[in-house]
N, C-alpha and C positions, 0 to 999 in steps of 0.2 A: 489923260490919254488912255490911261488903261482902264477908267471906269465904265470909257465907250464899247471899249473889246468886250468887257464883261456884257455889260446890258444888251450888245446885240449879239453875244452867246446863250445868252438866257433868252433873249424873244429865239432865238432859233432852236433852241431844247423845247421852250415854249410850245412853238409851234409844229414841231415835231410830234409831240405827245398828241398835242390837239386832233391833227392829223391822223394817229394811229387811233384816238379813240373813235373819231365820225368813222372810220374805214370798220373800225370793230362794231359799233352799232348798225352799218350798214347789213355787217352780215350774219347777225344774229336772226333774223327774220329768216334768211334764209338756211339757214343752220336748222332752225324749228322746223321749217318748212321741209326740210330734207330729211328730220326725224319724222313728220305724218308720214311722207314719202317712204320710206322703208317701212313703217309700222303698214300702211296698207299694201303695198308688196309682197310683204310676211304674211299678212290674212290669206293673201291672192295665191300665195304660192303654196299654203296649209289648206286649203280648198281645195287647190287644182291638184297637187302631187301629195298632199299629206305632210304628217308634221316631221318625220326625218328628213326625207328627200326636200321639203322646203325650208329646213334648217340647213342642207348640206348646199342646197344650191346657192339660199343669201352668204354662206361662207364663201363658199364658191366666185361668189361676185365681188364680193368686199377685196378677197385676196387679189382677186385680176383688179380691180381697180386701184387697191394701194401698190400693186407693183409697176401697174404703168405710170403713176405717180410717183415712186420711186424712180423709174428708168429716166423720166423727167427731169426729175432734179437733180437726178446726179449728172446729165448731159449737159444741162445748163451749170452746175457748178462745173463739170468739166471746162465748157469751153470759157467758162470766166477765166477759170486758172491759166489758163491756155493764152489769152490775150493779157494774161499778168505776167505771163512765162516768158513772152515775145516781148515786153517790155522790160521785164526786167537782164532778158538777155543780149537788149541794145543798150540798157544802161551799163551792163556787166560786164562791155568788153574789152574792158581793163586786167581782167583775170580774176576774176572773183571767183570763187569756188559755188558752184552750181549746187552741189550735193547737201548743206545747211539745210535743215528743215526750218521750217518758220515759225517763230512759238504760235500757240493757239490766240493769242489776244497780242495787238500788237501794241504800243504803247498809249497810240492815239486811242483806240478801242479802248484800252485801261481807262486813258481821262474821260472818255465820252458815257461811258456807263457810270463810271462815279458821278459823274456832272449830273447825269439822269436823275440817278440813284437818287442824290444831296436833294436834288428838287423836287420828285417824285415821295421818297421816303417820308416827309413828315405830313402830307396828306394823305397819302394812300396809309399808312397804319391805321389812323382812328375806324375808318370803316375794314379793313381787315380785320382786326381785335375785335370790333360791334358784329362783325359777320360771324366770327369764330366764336365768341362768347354766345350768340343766340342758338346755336348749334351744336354746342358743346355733347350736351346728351347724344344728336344723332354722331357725331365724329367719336363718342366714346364708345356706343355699338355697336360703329363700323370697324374699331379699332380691336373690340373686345371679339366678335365676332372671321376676324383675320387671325386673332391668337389661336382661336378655338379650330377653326379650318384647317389650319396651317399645322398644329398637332397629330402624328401619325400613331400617335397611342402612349398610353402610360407605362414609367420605365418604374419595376419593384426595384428593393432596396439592394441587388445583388447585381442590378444592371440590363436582366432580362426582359422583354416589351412582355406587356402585360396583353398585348390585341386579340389576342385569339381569348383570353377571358374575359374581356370585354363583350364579346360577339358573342360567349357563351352565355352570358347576362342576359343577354336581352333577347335570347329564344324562351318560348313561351313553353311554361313547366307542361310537362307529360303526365 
């Protein structure tokens, strides 16, 4: 009896995955497509207004666009909440206290990501580790190169920054 529940919780994690991956290769074409798409934008708008003003306006545009996609999601997560709100305050009208916040993962959400997890993890690492190990150089001087950025100057042995003789280094002798 329970081998049944198992096997057609696994075709259904199964096909779940499946489903998320055709949906992800559907829109990696256009994803590419949306990067020529901005790369010729950027030429068009460095031609037409120059290279600040066409740098300040694709900002410009990226930000109105992620906020209206922001205002989006958070409307639709609002009125989710909102018809979970309505149900849960017809189920609650025993006197349950309203004001409980609800943990971030709920139990079933717990079991449903391990189940993934358990099933997804031992296929997906071989080609994460093959991905990560052919790469290794370029993630080690992205990683070296984030140290070096992220450095605001060198501290002497007394605790002093050293910046301003750095900057006096590299002006050119008189």
């Amino acid at each position: 009896m329970l081998q049944s529940l198992f096997r057609y919780a696994e075709a259904t994690v199964d096909s779940a995955i499946a489903n998320m991956v055709a949906r992800a290769l559907v829109a990696i074409p256009f994803l590419v497509a949306a990067g020529f798409g901005t790369a010729a934008l950027a030429i068009y708008a460095y031609d037409r207004l120059g290279l600040v003003t066409g740098n300040l306006l694709l900002a410009g545009a990226f930000c109105l666009v992620g906020a209206v996609v922001g205002i989006v999601v958070a409307a639709r997560d609002r009125s989710t909440t909102d018809a979970n709100g309505q149900q849960e305050n017809d189920a609650s009208a025993a006197g349950k206290d309203q004001t409980e916040k609800r943990p971030l993962l709920e139990a079933m959400d717990r079991d449903v990501l391990a189940t993934v997890a358990s099933a997804v993890g031992p296929v997906a690492l071989p080609f994460v580790l093959r991905s990560v190990m052919r790469n290794l150089p370029l993630i080690a001087a992205v990683a070296a190169a984030g140290l070096i950025l992220s450095r605001n100057g060198t501290n002497n042995a007394d605790g002093t920054n050293n910046a301003k003789g750095a900057e006096a280094a590299m002006q050119p002798a008189e």
